[in-house]
C-alpha positions, 0 to 999 in steps of 0.5 A: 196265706202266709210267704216266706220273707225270702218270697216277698224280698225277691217281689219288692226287688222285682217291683222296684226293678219293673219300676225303675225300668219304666222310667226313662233313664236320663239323656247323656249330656252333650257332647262338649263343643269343640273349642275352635283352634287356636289361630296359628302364631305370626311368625317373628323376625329379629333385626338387627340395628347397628349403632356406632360412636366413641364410647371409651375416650375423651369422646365418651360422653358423647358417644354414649349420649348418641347411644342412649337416643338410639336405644330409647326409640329402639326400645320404644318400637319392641314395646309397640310389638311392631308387625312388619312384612306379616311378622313380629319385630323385635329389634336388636341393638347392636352398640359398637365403640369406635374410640373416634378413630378412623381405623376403628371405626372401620373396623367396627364398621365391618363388624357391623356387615359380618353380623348382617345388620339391617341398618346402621345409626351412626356413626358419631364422627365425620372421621369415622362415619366416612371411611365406615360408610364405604363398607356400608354402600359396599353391603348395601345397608342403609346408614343414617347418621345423627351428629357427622357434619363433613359435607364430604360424607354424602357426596360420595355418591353412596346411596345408602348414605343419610344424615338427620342433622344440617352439614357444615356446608351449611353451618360454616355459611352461617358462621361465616356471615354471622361474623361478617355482618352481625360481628363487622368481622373484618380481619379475621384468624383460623386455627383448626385441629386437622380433623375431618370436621375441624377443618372441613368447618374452618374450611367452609367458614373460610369461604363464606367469610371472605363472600362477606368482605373479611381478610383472613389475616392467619390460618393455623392449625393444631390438632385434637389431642393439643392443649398448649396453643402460645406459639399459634396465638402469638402469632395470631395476636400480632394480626391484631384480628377482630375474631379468631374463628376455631374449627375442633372440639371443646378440649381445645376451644376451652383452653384456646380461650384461656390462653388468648385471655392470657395473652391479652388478646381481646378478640372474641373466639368463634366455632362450630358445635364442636366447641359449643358444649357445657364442657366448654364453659368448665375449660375456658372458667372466666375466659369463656364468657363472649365467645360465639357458636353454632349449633345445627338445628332449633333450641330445645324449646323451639323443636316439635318434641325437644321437651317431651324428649329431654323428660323422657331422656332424663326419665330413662337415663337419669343424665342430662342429654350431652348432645345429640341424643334427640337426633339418635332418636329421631335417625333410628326411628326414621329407619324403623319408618321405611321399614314399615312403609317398606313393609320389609327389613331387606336393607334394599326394600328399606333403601329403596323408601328413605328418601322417600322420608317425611317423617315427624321427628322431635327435631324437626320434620324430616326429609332428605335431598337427593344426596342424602342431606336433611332439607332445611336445616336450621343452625341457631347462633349462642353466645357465652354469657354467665357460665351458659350458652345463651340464644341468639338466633335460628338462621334457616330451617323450616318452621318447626312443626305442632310438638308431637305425642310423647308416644310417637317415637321420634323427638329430638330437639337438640343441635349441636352439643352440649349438655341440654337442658333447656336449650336446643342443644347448648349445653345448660346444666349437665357438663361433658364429663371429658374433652372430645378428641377427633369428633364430627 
């Protein structure tokens, strides 16, 4: 029997439609698993970190030299995305001029307190870092100066008052006897500027002279701005003095120099870090050479990090470190420390940790004494010799510790001032480009 074709179209769907609905249709693919949410993010936190020094004026290279270490270890820690108190830190610098006038720096002090800063590095001068610490201790915000030398800073009694480097106390002690008894010092003359470091150092130096037996045959005073010196030395030359102690800067140590060369005064100058710089050496020409200064600290090579600092220093800046940069560097890491062992930025949190510091910094193993003082603080003795300041010797100080992993953050290595190159803080190659006005 023959079917339409229509017929047997419809049978073979039919069949294909009985066949397929026979199979098992295939099972729906799973269900995508839930991917687990996202941890929620750690809050962040900004802190704020003031820092202080002349940054316009004869001071300049300095101040910006201090700027630059503070900076470093500033940068170094955002790098190490540091985690305080369950938040991300990022810090904030906050650099501020102070021209190395007291009436600024208190201005710029205040500045620092309306901005609410949680911690102050600076500042540079002993006649700005004072009168600015009184508006620090009134904010409660901790302050930690890497280069202010006057005794008179921390014995104010402030709580929040530290300095990572030794004081005058200690440097004049250590002028004073050396000239007494490894120069036989016995007549002896200061000139200082009338600064806050320049007399404070004369004033110490005086003292400590005088324990050793000298007589002080004149006291002269000048300021920091004074280049002309003839009427002062003349006086001085008819003493007939063995040394002629200087308490001020390089702007007038230098040209102090070449006038008692002029004069034919044969006594040999000696002064503090303030004159002890690479500037020095360009103001004084040949008149510089034999002359004696201090410096607070280890020479360079002698400091657990100095050499690590100086290629990182010169690495990032592409200057010379001037002076105290390393101390910059190991007074802003020293902050971010009691922070972390405070587990807090509260200015009071971090306060309450500070003296509780013993930090391995590049300039040494830092602890502070019931004011605020570092402990052990080395002062290292140079003489000027063929246009540099050459290593006599270190009195005091701990024994400088094991040099510490370029990463760790906190190495300094420098004294006094100067442009460091291989030393502790005498000035070996870079120069100050000008001569500091009213300094520590």
């Amino acid at each position: 029997m023959r079917f339409p074709v229509k017929t047997i179209s419809l049978a073979v769907a039919s069949a294909f439609i009985v066949f397929g609905c026979g199979k098992e249709a295939p099972p729906p693919p799973p269900p995508k698993a839930e991917q687990p949410a996202a941890p929620p993010a750690k809050p962040a936190v900004t802190v704020k970190i003031g820092h202080v020094a002349p940054l316009t004026g004869p001071q300049a290279h300095l101040g910006k030299d201090n700027e630059n270490g503070a900076r470093l270890a500033i940068e170094e820690a955002n790098a190490r995305k540091l985690e305080i108190g369950g938040a991300v830190v990022t810090f904030e610098f906050l650099g501020e001029d102070d021209q190395a006038d007291p009436k600024q720096g208190t201005t710029v002090a205040q500045k620092l307190v309306d901005a609410k800063v949680n911690g102050v590095i600076g500042h540079l001068n002993s006649g700005t870092t004072i009168p600015a610490s009184k508006l620090y201790a009134d904010a409660g915000i901790p302050q930690i100066s890497p280069s202010a030398t006057n005794p008179k800073y921390t014995q104010q009694g402030f709580k929040t008052a530290f300095r990572v480097m030794a004081n005058d106390e200690q440097q004049g002690k250590v002028l004073g006897d050396y000239a007494t008894k490894q120069l036989a010092g016995k007549k002896i003359a200061i000139v200082d500027d009338r600064t806050a470091y320049g007399q404070g150092v004369a004033d110490e130096f005086e003292k400590a002279a005088k324990a050793g037996g000298a007589t002080i045959v004149a006291r002269e005073f000048t300021n920091d701005k004074a280049t002309d010196f003839a009427a002062i030395l003349t006086k001085i030359k008819s003493k007939k003095p063995d040394l002629v102690m200087y308490g001020g800067m390089d702007a007038q140590a230098g040209p102090m120099a070449q006038q008692l060369k002029k004069l034919g005064v044969k006594s040999k100058m000696i002064f503090a870090d303030g004159g002890c710089t690479t500037e020095f050496h360009k103001l004084a020409g040949d008149a510089a050479e034999g002359h004696y200064c201090s410096l607070p600290g280890y020479p360079l090579d002698k400091m657990p990090g100095g050499k690590v600092f100086m290629e990182k220093y010169k690495a990032k800046f592409n200057v010379d470190i001037q002076l105290y940069a390393p101390y910059a560097y190991d007074a802003a890491n020293v902050m971010i420390d009691a922070m972390q062992r405070a587990n807090s930025v509260e200015p009071a949190k971090v306060l309450a940790e500070l003296p509780k510091t013993a930090f391995d910094g590049v300039t040494a193993r830092i602890t502070f004494d019931e004011r605020g003082d570092v402990k052990d603080g080395a002062i290292t003795m140079y003489q000027a010799k063929g246009g540099k300041w050459e290593t006599l010797e270190t009195v005091g100080g701990a024994a400088p510790a094991a040099a510490q992993p370029a990463a760790m953050g906190g190495m300094s290595g420098m004294s006094g001032m100067g442009g460091m190159s291989g030393m502790t803080a005498a000035p070996t190659t870079a120069a100050a480009p000008a001569a500091p006005a009213e300094k520590k």
